[in-house]
C-alpha positions in Angstrom: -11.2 7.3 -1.5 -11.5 5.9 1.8 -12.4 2.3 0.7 -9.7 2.4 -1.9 -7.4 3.6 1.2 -8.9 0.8 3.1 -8.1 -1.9 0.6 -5.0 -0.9 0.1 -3.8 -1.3 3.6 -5.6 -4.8 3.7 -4.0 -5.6 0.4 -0.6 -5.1 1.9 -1.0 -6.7 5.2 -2.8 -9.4 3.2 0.5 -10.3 1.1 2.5 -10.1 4.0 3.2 -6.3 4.7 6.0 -3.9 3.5 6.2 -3.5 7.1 7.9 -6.5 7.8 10.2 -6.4 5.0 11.1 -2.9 5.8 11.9 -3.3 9.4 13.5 -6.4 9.1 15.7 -5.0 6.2 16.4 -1.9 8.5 17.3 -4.3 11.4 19.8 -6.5 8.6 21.7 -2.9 8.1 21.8 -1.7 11.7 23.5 -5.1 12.9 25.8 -5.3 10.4 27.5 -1.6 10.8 29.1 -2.6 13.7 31.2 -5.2 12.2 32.4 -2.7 9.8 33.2 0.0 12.1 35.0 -2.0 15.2 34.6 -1.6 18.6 34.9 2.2 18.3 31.5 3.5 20.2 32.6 6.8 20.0 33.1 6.6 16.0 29.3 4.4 16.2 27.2 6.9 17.7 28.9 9.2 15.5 27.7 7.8 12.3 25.0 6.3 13.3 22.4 8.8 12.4 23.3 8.9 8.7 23.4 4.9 8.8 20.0 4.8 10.5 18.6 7.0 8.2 20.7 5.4 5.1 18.9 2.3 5.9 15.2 4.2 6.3 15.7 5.3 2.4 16.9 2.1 1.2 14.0 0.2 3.0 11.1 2.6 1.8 11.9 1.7 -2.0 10.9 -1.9 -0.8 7.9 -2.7 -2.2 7.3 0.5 -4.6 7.8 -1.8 -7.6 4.4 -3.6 -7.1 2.9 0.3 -6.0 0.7 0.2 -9.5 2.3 -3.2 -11.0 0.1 -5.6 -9.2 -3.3 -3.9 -10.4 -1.7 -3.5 -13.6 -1.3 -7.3 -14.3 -4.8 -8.1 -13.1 -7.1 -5.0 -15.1 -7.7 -3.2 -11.9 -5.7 -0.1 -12.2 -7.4 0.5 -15.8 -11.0 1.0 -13.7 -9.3 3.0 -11.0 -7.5 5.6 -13.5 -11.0 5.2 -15.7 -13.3 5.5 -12.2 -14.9 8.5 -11.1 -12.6 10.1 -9.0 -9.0 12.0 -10.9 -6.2 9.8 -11.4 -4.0 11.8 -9.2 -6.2 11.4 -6.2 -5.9 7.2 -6.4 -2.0 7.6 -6.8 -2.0 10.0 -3.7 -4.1 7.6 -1.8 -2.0 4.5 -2.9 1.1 6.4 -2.2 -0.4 7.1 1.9 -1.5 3.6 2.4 2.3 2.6 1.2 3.7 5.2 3.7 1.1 3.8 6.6 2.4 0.4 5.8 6.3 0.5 4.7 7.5 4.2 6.1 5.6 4.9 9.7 6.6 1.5 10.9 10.4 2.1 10.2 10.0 5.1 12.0 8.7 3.8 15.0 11.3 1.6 15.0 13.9 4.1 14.8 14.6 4.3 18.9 15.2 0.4 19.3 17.9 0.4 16.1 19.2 4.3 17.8 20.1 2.4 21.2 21.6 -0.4 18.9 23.8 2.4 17.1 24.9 4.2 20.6 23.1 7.2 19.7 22.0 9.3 22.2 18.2 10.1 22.9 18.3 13.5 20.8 20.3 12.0 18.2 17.3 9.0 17.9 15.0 12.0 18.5 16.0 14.3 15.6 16.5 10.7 13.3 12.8 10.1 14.1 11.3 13.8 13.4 13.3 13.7 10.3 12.2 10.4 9.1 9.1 11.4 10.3 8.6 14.2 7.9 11.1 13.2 5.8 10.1 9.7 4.4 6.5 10.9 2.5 9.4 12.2 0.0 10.7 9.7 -1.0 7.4 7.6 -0.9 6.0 10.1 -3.7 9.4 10.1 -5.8 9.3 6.7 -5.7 5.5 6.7 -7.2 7.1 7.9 -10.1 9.7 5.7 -10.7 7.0 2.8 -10.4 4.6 4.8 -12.5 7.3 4.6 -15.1 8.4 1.3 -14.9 4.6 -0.3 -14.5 5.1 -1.6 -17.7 8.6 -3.4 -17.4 8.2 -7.4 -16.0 11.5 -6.7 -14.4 11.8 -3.2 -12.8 12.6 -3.5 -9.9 16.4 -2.3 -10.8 15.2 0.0 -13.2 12.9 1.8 -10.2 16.4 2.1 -7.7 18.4 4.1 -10.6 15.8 6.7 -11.5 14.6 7.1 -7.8 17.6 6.9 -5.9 19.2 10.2 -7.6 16.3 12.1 -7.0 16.0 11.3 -3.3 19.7 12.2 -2.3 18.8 16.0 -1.7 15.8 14.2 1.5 19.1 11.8 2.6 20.9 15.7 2.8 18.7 17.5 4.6 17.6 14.7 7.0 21.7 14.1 8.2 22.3 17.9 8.5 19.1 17.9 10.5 19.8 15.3 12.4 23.5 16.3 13.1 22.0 20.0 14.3 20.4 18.3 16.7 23.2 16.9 18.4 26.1 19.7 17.7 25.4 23.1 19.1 27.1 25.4 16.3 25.0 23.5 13.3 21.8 24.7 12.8 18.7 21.8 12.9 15.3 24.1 12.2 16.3 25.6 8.9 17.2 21.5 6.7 14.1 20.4 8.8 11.9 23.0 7.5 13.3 22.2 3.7 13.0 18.7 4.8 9.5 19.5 5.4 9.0 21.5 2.2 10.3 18.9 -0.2 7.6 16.6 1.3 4.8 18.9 0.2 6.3 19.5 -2.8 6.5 16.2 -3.8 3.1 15.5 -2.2 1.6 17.7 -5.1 4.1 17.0 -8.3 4.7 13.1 -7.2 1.1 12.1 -7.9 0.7 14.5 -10.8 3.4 13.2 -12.8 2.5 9.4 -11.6 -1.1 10.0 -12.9 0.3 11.8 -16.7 2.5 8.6 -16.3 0.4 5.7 -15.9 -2.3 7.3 -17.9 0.3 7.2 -20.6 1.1 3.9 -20.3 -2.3 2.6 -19.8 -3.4 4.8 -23.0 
């Protein structure tokens, strides 16, 4: 598990990184806001957290297409779902070395696109914590979607309408999080502990449906 871990992150830095793509697809949302919203600071800082965190979801599903499709094309995901270890353990790996490569980088650069948005320092605190925590979710919902479109030449689009749906209730709990943080009378630890639980949840059913999934299509 740890070599496959290991290849995987050298495969993605090797083909130029989700990292990049991600931040620099995070950084093309941030700097465009402002031209929507006007000069309004106030009415910035205000949103900002639910932009910043819009943008965090959209820019995780970068990438997730090729999650399984690139050993797919070349044989190698047959002999990894055929190897000796269970096919839900090489999905869960594949799914951390995405998150170390596409999701932790986004969050790290969460305080230089808060400043951008006005936010305050517990505002870009709470947005990091939450994305923190929050982002494995969708990293492991996504697994699914690719698991199920693995087949498809095309499916990319196909992967953003099944997985988008089913990440909405991580986008809910991560803004009422974030705004607790910031408002006195709203509550932050009780939609960061769901926040937290939907990550574990999906840490176990995510690879166990991607596994019955690919093994499926591979069979």
């Amino acid at each position: 598990m740890r070599a496959l871990l290991t290849r995987e992150l050298r495969l993605a830095l090797r083909t130029g990184g989700g990292a990049f793509y991600g931040v620099l697809f995070f950084l093309a949302v941030v700097s465009i806001t402002p031209f929507a919203v006007g000069p309004d600071l106030k009415l910035l800082s205000t949103i900002g957290p639910a932009i910043l965190w819009i943008s965090i979801l959209l820019a995780n599903l970068l990438g997730l297409d090729r999650l399984f499709q690139a050993d797919s094309e070349d044989g190698s995901l047959d002999l990894l779902l055929l190897g000796p270890h269970p096919a839900t353990a090489v999905v869960l790996v594949k799914c951390i070395a995405h998150w170390l490569t596409t999701g932790l980088p986004l969050v790290i650069a969460t305080p230089v696109f808060g400043l951008l948005m006005n936010m305050q320092a517990p505002a870009i605190a709470a947005v990091m914590a939450t994305a923190l925590v929050g982002s494995p979710a969708i990293t492991f919902i996504g697994a699914v979607g690719a698991a199920v479109t693995v087949s498809l030449p095309r499916g990319g689009l196909l992967l953003a309408i099944v997985v988008l749906p089913l990440v909405i209730p991580v986008l809910i709990f991560a803004v009422s999080a974030t705004h607790g943080a910031v408002a006195d009378p709203a509550p932050f630890t009780a939609p960061f502990l769901l926040l937290c639980a939907l990550s574990l949840f999906f840490a176990v059913l995510g690879p166990l449906i991607a596994a019955w999934t690919l093994r499926h299509s591979t069979g």
